[in-house]
C-alpha positions in Angstrom: 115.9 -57.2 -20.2 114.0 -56.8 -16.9 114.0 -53.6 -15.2 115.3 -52.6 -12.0 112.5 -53.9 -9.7 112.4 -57.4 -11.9 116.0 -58.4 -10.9 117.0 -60.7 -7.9 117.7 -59.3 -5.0 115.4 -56.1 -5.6 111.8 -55.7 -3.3 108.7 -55.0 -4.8 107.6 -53.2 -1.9 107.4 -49.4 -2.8 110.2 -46.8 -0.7 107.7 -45.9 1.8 106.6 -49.6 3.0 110.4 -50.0 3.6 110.7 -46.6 5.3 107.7 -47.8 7.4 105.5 -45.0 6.6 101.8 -45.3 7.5 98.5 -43.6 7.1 97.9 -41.1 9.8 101.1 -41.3 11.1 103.0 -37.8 12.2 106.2 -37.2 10.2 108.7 -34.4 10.1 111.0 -33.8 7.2 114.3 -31.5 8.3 116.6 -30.5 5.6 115.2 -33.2 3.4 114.9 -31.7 -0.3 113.3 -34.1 -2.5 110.2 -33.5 -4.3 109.7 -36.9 -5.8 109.7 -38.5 -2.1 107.6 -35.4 -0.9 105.3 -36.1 -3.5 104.8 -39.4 -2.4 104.2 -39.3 1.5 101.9 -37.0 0.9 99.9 -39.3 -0.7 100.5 -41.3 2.1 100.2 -39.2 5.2 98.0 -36.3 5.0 100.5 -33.4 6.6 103.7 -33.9 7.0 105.4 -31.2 8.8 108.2 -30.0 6.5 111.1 -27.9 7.6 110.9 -29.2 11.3 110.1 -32.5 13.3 107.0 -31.8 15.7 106.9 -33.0 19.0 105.2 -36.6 19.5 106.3 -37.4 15.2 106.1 -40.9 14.7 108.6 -40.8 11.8 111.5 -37.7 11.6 113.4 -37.5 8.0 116.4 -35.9 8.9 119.1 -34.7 6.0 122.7 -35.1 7.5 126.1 -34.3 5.2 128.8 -33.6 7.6 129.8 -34.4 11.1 128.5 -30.9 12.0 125.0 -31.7 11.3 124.9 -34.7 13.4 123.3 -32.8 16.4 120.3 -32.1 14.5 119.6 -35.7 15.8 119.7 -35.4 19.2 117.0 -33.0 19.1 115.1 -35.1 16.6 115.3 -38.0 19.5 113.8 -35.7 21.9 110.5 -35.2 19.5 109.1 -38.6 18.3 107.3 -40.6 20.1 108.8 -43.8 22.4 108.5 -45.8 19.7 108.9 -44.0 16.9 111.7 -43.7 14.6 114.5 -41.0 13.2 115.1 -42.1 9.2 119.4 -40.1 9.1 119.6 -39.4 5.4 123.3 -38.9 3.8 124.5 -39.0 0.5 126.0 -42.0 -1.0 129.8 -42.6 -1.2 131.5 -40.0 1.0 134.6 -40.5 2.8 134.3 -37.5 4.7 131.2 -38.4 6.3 129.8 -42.1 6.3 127.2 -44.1 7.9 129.6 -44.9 10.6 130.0 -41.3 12.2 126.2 -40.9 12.0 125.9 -44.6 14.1 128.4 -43.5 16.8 126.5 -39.9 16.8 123.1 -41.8 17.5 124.6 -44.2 20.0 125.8 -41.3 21.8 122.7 -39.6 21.8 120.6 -42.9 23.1 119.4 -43.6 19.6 120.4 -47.4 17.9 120.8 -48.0 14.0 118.2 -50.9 13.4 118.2 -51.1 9.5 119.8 -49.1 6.3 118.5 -49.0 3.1 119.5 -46.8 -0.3 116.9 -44.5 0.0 117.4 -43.4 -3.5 120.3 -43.8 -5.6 122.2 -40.7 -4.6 121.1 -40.7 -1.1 121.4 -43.8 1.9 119.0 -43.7 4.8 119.9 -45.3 8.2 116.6 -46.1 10.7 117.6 -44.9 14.3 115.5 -45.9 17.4 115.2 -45.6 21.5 116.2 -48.7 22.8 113.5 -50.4 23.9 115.0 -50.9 27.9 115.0 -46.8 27.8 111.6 -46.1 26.3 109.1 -44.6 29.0 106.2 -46.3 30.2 
């Protein structure tokens, strides 16, 4: 029987190609507690700033879990860069908090969902962006 990453439908590219994560980038992990993904974007990007999201990041890893956490991302938009990106991480299969309140949270903010992917199989990650018409010069 093949394994997970032999079946159709599943990418051979490894979770941080898909989270867009590259050398020498600046990333921020907030509330994010997960040592097997740690482990691996630090062999990726030599400091990630864990605990907080530095001004000018590139990539921000921010844990959400309930609507009252959602304005952790407004100040996570105000850090990375104009072209950067805010990766809203949320645990799988809650109806008290879904992908949908974290979209209309970001919207509200000036942030727009532009790709979602199971980040791991208890947790779902949603990519958030500026919109390009509202990015500085």
């Amino acid at each position: 029987m093949a394994g997970p990453s032999e079946q159709v439908g599943y990418s051979k590219r490894s979770r941080l190609d898909k989270l867009g994560v590259k050398p020498g980038m600046r990333v921020g992990l907030l509330g994010l507690d997960d040592p097997l993904f740690l482990a691996e974007l630090r062999q990726r990007v030599a400091a990630p700033c864990i605990g907080r999201i530095p001004k000018n990041s590139d990539l921000a890893f921010v844990y959400l879990d309930q609507v009252a956490t959602l304005p952790k991302l407004a100040k996570t938009r105000q850090a990375i860069v104009q072209n950067g990106a805010v990766w809203a991480i949320w645990p799988k299969g809650r109806r008290e908090f879904r992908e949908d309140d974290i979209r209309a949270f970001g919207a509200s903010v000036g942030l727009v969902d532009v790709k979602v992917i199971a980040f791991s199989e208890e947790l779902s990650g949603l990519k958030l962006v500026i919109p390009v018409a509202q990015r500085g010069k």
